[in-house]
C-alpha positions in Angstrom: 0.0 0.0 0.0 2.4 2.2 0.5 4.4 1.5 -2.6 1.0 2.0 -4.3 1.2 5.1 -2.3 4.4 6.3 -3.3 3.7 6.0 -6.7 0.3 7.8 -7.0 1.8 10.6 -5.5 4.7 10.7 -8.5 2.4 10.3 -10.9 0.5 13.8 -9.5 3.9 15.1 -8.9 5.2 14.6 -12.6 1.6 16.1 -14.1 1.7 19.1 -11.9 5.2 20.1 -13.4 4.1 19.3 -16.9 1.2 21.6 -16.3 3.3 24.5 -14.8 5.2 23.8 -17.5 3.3 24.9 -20.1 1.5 27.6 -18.1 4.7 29.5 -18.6 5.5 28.5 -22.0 2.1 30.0 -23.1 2.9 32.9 -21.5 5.9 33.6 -22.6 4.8 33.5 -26.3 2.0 36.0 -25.7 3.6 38.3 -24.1 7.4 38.6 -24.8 8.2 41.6 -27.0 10.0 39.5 -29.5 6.6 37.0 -29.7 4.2 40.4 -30.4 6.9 41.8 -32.8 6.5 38.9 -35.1 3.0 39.2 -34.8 2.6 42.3 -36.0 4.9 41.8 -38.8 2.9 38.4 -40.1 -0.6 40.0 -39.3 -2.0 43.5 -40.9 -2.3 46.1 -38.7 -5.1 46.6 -37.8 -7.4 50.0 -38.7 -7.3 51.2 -35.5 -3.5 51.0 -35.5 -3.6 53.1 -38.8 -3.9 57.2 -37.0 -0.9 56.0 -34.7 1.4 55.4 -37.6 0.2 58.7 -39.5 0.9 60.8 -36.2 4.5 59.4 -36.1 5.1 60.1 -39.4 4.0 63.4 -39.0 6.1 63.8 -35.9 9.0 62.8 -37.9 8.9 65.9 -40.1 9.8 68.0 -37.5 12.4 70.0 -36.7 12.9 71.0 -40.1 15.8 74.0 -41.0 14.4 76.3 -43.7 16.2 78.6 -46.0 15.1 82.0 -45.6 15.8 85.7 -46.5 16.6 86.2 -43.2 18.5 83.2 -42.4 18.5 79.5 -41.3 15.4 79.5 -39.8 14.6 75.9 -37.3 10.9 75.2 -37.0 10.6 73.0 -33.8 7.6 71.4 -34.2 5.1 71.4 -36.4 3.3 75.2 -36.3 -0.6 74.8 -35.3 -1.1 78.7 -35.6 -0.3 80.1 -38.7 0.1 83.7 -39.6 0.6 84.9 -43.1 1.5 88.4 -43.6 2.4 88.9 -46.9 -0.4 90.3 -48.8 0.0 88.6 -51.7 0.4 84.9 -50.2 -3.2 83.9 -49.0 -4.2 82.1 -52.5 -0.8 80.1 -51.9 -1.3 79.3 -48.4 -5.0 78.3 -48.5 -4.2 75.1 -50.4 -2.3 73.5 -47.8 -4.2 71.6 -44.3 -4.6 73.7 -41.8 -6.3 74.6 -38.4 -5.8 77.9 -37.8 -4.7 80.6 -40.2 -4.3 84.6 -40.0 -4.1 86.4 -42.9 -3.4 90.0 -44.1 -5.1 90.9 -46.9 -4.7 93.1 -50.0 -8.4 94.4 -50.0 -10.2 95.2 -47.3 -12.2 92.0 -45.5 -15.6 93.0 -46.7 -15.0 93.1 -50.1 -12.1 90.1 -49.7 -12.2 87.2 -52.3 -12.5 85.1 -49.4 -16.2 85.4 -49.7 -16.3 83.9 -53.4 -17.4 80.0 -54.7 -13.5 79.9 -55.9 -12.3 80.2 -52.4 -15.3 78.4 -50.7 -13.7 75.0 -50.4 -10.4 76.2 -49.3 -11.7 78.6 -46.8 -14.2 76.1 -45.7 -11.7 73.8 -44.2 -9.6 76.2 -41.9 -11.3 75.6 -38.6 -10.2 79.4 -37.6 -9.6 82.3 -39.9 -8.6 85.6 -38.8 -7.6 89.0 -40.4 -4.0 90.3 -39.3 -3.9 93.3 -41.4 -6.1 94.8 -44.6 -5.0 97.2 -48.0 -1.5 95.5 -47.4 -0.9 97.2 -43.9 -0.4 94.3 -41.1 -2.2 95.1 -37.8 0.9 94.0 -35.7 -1.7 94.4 -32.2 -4.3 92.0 -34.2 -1.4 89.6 -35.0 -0.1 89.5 -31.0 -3.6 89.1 -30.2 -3.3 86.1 -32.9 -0.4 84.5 -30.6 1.4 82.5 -33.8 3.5 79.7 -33.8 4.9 80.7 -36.9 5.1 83.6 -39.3 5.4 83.8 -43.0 6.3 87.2 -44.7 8.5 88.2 -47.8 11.7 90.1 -47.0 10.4 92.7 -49.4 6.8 93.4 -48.8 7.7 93.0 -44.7 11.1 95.1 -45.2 9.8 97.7 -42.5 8.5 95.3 -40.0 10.4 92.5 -40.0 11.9 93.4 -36.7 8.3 93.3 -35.5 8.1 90.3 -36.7 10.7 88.3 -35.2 9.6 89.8 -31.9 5.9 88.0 -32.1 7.3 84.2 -33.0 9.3 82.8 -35.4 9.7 84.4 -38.8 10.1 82.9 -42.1 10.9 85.2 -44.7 11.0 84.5 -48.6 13.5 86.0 -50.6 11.0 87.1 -53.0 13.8 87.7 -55.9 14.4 83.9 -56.1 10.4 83.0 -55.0 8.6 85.3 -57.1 4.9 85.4 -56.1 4.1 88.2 -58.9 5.5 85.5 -62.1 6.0 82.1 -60.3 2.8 80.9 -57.9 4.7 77.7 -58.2 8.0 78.5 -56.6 5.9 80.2 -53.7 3.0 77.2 -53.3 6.5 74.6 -53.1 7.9 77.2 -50.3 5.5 76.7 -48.2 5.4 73.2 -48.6 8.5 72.9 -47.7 7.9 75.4 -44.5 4.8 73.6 -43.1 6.2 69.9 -44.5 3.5 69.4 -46.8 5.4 69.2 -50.0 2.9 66.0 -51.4 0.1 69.0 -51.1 2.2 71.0 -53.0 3.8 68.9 -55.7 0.0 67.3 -56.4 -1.8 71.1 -56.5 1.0 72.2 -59.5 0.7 69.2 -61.0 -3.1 68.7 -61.1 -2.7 72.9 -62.7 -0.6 72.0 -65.3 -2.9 69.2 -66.2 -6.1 71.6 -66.7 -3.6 73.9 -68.7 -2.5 71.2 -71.1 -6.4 70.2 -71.4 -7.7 73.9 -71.9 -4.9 74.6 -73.9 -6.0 71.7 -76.4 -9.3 73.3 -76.0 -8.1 76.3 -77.5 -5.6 75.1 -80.0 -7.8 76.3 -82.7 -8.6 79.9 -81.5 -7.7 82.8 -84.2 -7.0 86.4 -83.2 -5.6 88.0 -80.3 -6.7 88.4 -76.4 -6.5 91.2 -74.0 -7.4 91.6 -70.7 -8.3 94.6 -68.9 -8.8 95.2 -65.3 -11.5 97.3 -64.7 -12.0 99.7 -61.7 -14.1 102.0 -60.8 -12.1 105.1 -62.1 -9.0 103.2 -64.4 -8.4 100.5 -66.7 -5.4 98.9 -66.7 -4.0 96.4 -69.5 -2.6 93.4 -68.2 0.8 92.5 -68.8 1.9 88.6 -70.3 5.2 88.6 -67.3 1.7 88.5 -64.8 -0.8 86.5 -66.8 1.8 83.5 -67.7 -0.5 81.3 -67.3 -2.7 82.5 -70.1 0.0 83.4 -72.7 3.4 82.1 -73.2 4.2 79.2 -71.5 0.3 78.3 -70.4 -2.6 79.0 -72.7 -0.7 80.2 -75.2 -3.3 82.3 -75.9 -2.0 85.5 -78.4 -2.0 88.9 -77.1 -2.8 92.3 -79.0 0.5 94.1 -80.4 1.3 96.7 -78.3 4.7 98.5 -76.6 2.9 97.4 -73.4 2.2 94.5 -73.6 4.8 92.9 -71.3 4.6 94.9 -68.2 1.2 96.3 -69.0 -0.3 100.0 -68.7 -3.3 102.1 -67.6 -5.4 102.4 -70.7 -8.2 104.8 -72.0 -11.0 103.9 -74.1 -8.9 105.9 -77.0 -5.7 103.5 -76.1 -8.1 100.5 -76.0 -9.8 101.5 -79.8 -6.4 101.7 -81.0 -5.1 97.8 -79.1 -8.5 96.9 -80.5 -8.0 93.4 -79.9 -10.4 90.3 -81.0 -11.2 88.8 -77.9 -11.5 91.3 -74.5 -11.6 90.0 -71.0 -13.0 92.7 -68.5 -11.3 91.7 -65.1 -14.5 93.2 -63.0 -12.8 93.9 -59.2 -16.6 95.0 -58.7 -17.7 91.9 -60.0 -19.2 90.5 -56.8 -20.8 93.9 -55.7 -22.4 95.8 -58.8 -23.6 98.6 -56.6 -19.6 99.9 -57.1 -19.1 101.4 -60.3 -16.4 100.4 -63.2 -15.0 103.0 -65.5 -16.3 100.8 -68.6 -19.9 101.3 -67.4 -19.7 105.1 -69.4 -17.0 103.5 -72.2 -20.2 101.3 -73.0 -22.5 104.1 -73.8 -19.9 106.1 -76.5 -19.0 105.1 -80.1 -15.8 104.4 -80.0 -16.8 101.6 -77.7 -19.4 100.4 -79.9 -16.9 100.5 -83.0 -14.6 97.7 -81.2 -14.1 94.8 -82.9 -14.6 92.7 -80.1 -17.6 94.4 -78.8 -19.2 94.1 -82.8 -18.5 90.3 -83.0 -19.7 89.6 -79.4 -16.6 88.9 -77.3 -16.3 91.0 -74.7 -16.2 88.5 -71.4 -17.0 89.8 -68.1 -15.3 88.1 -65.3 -13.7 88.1 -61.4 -10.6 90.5 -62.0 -9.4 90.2 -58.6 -9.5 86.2 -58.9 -8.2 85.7 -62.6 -5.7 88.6 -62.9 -4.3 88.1 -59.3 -1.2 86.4 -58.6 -2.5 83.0 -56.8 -2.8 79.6 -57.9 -6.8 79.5 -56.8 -7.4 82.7 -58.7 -5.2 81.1 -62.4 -7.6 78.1 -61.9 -10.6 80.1 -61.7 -9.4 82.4 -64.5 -8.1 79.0 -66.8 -11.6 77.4 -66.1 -13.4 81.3 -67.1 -11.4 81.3 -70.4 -12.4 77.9 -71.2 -16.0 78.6 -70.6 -15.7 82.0 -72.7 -13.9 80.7 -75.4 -13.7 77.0 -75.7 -14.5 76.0 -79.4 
């Protein structure tokens, strides 16, 4: 009996190490680091696990040094307050994703393009948009107020403040000779990419611009005569030069503009100078096109003869449309003009 005993109790003895056995052997597959490492590499993630991997990648875009006019400028960490005081950037800057934005404009807010369809979608995504400045003047108390991470400026246009500037929060500012906002939306739109680490948003905007151009362009192949375009105020006309409106003529539309010793640069125009450019096709640039109570100067040119005597105005292609959106300097306001031209003109 007591061998019978003896060996009962082995028996338990030997299956209650087997079983402790195991319990850590199962334990150590499901929870040592190496054991969850493989299993994330043999498994897909899951979605979940998707937003964690963005937000590191993110993270890893930062610092970043940037070139600038006035130096090697470090951004820390990504900026979650934007200000923009350049005038002349805002149709740039609106294209990229962001959650807070101040901007100085080059009208006054009421009467800002901000308000337009064209803008709409941009402006609609900016969870908070303020105004640091209006008519090109920045509002330096409005901008403290603002409390930026980060401010963008151009060492021209922001010459007199940029002291100011750097006093607020960090200061970018382009060397507008090499990033020309007035001829090269491009250069400027890949700037900022660079700035805020965006540069996919940037690369795929130009890129999906170019495309329209090359479709509107074929659009347009056919087209005989020549195009001017004349921004119209409420007391001056002014033709527009083809260094501003590349992407119309040279090098975009290819659209051919009227012979005239202006031409490149552009000049104010009377209704006499316009009768003499007399050009086939003429594109009013309206900057009262979305509040007709304000006057243009072409509302009396259209009651005279010499008016009437155009050729354009006699074969019906005189083409009203947003001056300050097609003959600005932005890549919102070039799509909306490309897409105006088409609709005008396309065969």
């Amino acid at each position: 009996m007591k061998g019978m005993t003896f060996l009962i109790a082995l028996l338990c003895g030997i299956m209650l190490v087997s079983a402790c056995s195991n319990s850590n052997s199962n334990s150590s597959a499901s929870g040592s680091p190496s054991a969850s490492q493989s299993a994330s590499e043999s498994e897909p993630a899951s979605p979940s696990a998707q937003p964690a991997a963005s937000a590191s990648e993110e993270a890893g875009k930062f610092p970043r040094a940037i070139q600038a006019a006035n130096g090697e400028i470090t951004i820390q960490e990504e900026p979650k307050k934007i200000a923009v005081v350049h005038w002349g950037y805002g149709d740039s800057i609106l294209l990229f994703n962001l959650e807070s934005l101040a901007l100085a404009l080059p009208f006054s807010e009421e009467t800002s393009v901000l308000k337009t369809d064209s803008y709409k979608p941009y402006v609609d995504k900016v969870k908070e948009l303020k105004t640091v400045g209006e008519n090109t003047q920045v509002n330096l108390e409005a901008l403290v107020a603002y409390d930026p991470d980060l401010i963008i400026g151009g060492n021209s246009v922001n010459a007199e403040i940029a002291g100011e500037l750097e006093k607020i929060a960090p200061t970018v500012l382009i060397d507008e000779a090499t990033t020309n906002i007035w001829g090269d939306w491009p250069a400027v739109v890949t700037k900022f990419g660079e700035i805020l680490g965006q540069e996919e948003v940037a690369s795929d905007y130009i890129s999906e611009f170019r495309g329209k151009v090359e479709e509107a362009k074929a659009k347009l192949a056919d087209l005989g005569g020549n195009v001017a375009f004349l921004q119209v105020r409420e007391k001056e006309a002014w033709l527009q030069g083809t260094n501003y409106l590349q992407p119309y003529y040279e090098g975009g539309l290819n659209l051919t503009p009227p012979d005239s010793a202006d031409i490149k640069e552009g000049a104010q125009l009377s209704l006499e100078g316009l009768a003499e450019l007399n050009p086939d096709y003429l594109f009013l640039g309206y900057f009262n096109y979305g509040d007709k109570s304000v006057p243009a100067l072409t509302d009396e040119w259209e009651k005279s003869e010499v008016w009437k005597k155009l050729k354009a105005v006699q074969d019906g292609r005189v083409y009203g449309i947003n001056g300050e959106l097609a003959l600005g300097y932005g890549p919102i306001g070039n799509s909306y003009g490309v897409q105006a031209i088409v609709d005008s003109l396309g065969q």
